[in-house]
C-alpha atoms as one frame of an Amber mdcrd trajectory, in Angstrom:
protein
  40.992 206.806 -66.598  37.734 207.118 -68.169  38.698 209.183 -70.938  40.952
 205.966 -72.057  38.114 203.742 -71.799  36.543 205.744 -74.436  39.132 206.085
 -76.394  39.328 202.348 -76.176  35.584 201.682 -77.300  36.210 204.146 -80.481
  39.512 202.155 -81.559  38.135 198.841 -80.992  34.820 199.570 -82.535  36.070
 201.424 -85.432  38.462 199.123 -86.030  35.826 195.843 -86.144  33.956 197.534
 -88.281  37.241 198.488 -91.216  40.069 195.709 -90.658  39.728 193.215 -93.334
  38.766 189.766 -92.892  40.379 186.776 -93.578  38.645 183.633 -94.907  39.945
 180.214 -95.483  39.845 178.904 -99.061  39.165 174.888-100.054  40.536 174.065
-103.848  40.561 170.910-105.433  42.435 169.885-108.272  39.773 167.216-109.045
  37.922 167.139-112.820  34.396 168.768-112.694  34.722 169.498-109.123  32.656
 172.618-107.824  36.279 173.283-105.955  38.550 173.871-108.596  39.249 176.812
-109.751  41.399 175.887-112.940  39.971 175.421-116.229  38.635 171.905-116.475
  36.877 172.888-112.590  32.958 173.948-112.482  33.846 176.766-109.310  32.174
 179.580-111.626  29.227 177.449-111.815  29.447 177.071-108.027  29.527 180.446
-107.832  26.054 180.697-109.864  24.184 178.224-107.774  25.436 180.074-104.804
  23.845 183.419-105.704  20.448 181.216-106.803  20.117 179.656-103.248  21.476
 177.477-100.668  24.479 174.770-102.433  25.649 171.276-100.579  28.271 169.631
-101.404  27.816 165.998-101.023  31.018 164.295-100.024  30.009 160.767 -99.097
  27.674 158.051-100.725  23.924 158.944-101.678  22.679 156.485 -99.147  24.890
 157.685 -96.528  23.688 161.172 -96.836  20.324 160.290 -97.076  19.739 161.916
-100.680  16.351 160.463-100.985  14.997 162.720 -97.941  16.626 165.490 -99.472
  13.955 168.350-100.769  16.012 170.424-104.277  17.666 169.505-107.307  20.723
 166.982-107.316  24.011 167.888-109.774  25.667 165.194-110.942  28.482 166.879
-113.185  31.094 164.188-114.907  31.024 161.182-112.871  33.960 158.552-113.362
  33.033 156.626-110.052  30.631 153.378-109.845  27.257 153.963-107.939  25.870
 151.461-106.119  22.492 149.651-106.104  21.899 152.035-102.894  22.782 154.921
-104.551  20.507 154.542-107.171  17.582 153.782-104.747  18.397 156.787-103.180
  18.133 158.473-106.190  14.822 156.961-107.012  13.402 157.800-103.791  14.600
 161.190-104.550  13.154 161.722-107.465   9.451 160.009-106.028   9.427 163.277
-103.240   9.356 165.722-105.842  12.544 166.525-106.649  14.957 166.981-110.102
  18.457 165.677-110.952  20.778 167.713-113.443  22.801 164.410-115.455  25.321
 166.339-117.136  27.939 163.391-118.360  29.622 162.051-121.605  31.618 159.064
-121.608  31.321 158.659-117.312  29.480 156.406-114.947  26.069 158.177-115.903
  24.467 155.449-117.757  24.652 153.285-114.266  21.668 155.862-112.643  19.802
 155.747-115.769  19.855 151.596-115.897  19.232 151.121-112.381  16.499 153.829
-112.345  15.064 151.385-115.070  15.034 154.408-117.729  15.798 153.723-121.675
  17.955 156.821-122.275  21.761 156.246-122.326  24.513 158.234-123.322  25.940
 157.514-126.220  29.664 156.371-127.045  31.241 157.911-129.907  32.629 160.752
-131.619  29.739 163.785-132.467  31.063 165.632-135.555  28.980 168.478-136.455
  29.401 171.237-139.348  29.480 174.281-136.838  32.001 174.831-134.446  34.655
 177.160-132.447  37.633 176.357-131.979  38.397 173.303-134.408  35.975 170.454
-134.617  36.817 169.569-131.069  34.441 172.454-129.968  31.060 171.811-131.612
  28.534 174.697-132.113  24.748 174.634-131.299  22.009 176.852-131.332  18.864
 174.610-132.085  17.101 175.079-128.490  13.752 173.745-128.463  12.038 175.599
-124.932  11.602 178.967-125.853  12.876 179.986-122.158  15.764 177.532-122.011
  16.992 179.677-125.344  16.097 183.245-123.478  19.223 184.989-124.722  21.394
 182.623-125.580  23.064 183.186-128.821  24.850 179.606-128.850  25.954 176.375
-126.611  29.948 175.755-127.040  30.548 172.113-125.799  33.337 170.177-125.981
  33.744 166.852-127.303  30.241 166.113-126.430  28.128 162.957-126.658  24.624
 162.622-127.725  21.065 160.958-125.476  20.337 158.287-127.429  16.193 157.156
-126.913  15.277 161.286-125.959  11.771 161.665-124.294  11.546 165.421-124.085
  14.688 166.673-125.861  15.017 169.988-125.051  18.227 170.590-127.553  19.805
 169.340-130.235  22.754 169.585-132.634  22.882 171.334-135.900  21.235 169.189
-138.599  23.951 167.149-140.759  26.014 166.415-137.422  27.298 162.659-137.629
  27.526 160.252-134.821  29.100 157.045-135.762  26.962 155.892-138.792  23.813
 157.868-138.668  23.383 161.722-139.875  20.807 164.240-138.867  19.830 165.930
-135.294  21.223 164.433-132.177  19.546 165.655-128.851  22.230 166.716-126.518
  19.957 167.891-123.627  16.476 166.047-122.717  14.386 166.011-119.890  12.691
 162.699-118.695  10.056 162.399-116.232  10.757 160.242-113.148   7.447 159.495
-110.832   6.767 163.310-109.340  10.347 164.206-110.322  12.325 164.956-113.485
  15.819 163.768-114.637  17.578 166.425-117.042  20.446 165.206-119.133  22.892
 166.770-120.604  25.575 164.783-123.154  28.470 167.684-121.946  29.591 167.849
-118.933  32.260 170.957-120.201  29.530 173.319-120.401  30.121 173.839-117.020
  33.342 173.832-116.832  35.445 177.106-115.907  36.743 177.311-119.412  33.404
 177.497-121.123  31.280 179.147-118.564  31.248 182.238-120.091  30.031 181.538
-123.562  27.605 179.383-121.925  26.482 181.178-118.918  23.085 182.270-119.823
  22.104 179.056-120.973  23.178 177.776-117.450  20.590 180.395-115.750  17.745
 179.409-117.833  18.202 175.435-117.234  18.336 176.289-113.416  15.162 178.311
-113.889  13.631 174.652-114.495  14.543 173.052-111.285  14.831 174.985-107.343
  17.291 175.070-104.626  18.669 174.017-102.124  21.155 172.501-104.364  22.896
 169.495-103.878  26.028 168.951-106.336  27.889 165.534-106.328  31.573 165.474
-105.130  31.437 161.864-104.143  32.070 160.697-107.539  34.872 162.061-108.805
  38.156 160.176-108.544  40.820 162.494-108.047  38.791 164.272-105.288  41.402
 165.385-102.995  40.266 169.366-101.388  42.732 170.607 -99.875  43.304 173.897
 -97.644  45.326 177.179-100.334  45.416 179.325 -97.645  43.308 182.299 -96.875
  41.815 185.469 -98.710  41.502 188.607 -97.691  38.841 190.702 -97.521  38.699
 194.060 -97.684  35.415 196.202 -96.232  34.153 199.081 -97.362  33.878 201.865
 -95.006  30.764 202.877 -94.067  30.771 206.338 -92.438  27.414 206.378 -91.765
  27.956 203.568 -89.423  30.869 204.922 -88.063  29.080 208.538 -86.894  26.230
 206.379 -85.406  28.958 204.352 -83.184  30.713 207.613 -82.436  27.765 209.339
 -80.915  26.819 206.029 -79.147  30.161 206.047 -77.164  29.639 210.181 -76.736
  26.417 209.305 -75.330  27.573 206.431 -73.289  30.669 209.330 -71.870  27.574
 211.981 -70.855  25.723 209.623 -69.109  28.240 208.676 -66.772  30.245 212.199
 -66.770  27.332 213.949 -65.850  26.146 211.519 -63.262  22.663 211.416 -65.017
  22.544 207.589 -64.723  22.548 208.151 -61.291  19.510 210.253 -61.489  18.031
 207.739 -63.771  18.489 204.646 -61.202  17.211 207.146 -58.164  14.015 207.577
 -60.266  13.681 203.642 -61.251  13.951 203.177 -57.304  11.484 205.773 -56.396
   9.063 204.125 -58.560   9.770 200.902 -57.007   9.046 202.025 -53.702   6.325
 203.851 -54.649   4.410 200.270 -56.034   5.479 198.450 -52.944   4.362 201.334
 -50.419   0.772 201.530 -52.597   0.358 197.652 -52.898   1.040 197.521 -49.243
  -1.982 200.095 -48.743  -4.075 198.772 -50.885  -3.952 195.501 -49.227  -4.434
 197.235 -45.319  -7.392 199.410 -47.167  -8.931 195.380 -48.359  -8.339 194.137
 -44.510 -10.241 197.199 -43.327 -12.865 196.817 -45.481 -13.790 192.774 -44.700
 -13.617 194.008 -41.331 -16.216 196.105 -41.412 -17.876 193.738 -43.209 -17.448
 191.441 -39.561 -14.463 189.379 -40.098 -11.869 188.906 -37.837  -8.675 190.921
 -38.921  -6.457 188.991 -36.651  -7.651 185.819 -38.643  -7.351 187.630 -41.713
  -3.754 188.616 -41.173  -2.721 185.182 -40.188  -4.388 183.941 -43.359  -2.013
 186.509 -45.550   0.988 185.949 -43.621   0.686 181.412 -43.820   0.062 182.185
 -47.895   3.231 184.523 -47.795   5.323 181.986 -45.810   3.851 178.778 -47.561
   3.302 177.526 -44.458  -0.650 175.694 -45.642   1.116 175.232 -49.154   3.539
 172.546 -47.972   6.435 175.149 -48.413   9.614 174.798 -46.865   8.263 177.257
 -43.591   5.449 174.539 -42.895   7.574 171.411 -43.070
């Protein structure tokens, strides 16, 4: 019988330690949403924050979630839904503590925050043509990164049709010089950071540079602009419209097997089996008893040695022992024996 229950820890153990796990996966099929995994989604750049530090989606209203006791940096990635005038006092309350807000919209609801929040930037409305690009002219090229560690290895930003910040404070990039927006010709700044009380607001005119279909070309420009802010972060599902997540299933994952880990649990359970074959826990419980019995029998001499001791010094040991045996029972204490 024993010999099965061993048999049964190895099995069982083993087994927890190789069997794969299964996880259940969330998609959405929502625009810009950190849970969709098709092109126009931003999962890979979910996937980044993740590795960075703690992520959150935020699923309801800003006031609702109580944004503006939040401590990190808030993602706002393509917005099509109205905020509210408690939103945005969330978001200025937010931005008071400390904390930084990544804008990253085109022709959305972005330029409600940056009203409300009583800011002059706005992003513009209009068609950006510039004279570099990938693609076809939908796809425009730049490369003109003003913060030398915002441009640490990055070779280009790909956007797609992007918009420009119109009224920049700190622009931090702009498009290749004879790019035309509407009627005017020159540099347009398609990233800028604004101050906001202790905080900072950084905008971004693309929102597609995060998608899943552009992540890649502009991945390490993504790493250096989170350099600029710090977790945990918070990124905005409560304004997109078509936000509907919904349950795909389940992966599977497959562990590694770690024989290391395995030998150690083997020769736990072998252990375990000697103790109890050999009867040497038996042994081992005698011995904790002895020990036991041996600080009882010496605390019980050690107090008769005391009671000798005072009475030779002229106390009365029948008074004595009546003493020790009302503190024992409680009976002066108002314990339960002297009630």
């Amino acid at each position: 019988m024993s010999r099965v229950l061993y048999a049964i820890l190895l099995v069982v153990g083993i087994g927890l330690m190789i069997m794969p796990l299964s996880v259940p996966v969330f998609k959405s099929t929502a625009e810009y949403s950190v849970l969709n995994t098709d092109w126009n989604g931003v999962s890979s750049f979910g996937k980044l924050l993740y590795s960075k530090g703690e992520i959150v989606p935020v699923l309801t209203t800003y006031d609702s979630a109580g944004i503006g006791e939040k401590k990190g940096t808030l993602i706002i990635v393509g917005p099509n839904l109205d905020f509210t005038d408690e939103e945005i006092a969330e978001l200025g309350e937010f931005l008071e503590n400390g904390n930084a807000i990544i804008l990253a919209d085109d022709f959305g609801t972005g330029n409600q925050i940056l009203g409300g929040l009583g800011l002059e930037q706005r992003f513009g409305r209009g068609e950006l043509i510039t004279p570099i690009y990938s693609k076809n002219h939908h796809y425009p090229i730049t490369a003109e990164i003003m913060d030398e560690n915002l441009g640490k290895n990055v070779e280009k930003i790909v956007m797609y049709n992007p918009s420009i910040i119109l009224n920049p404070q700190n622009a931090l990039v702009y498009t290749p010089n004879s790019s035309i927006f509407k009627n005017s010709y020159g540099a347009f700044a398609v990233v800028d950071k604004v101050e906001y009380g202790s905080g900072e607001i950084i905008l971004i005119s693309d929102p597609d540079i995060f998608t899943n279909s552009l992540f890649r070309e502009n991945e390490e420009f993504i790493k250096n602009l989170l350099d600029y802010v710090s977790g945990p972060f918070f990124i905005d599902e409560a304004h997109h419209r078509d936000f509907n997540p919904y349950s795909s299933g389940t992966i599977t994952i497959r562990r590694a097997v770690n024989k290391e880990l395995i030998f150690y649990y083997i020769l736990f359970v072998a252990g375990i089996a000697f103790v109890i074959e050999t009867g040497i826990w038996l042994k081992v419980l005698e011995k904790i008893l002895g020990l036991l019995f041996r600080f009882f029998k010496e605390e019980k001499e050690s107090l008769e040695e005391i009671i000798k001791s005072l009475e030779n010094e002229g106390f009365n040991k029948e008074l004595l022992l009546k003493i020790i045996s009302e503190i024992e029972s409680g009976s002066k204490l108002g314990g339960r024996y002297g009630r």
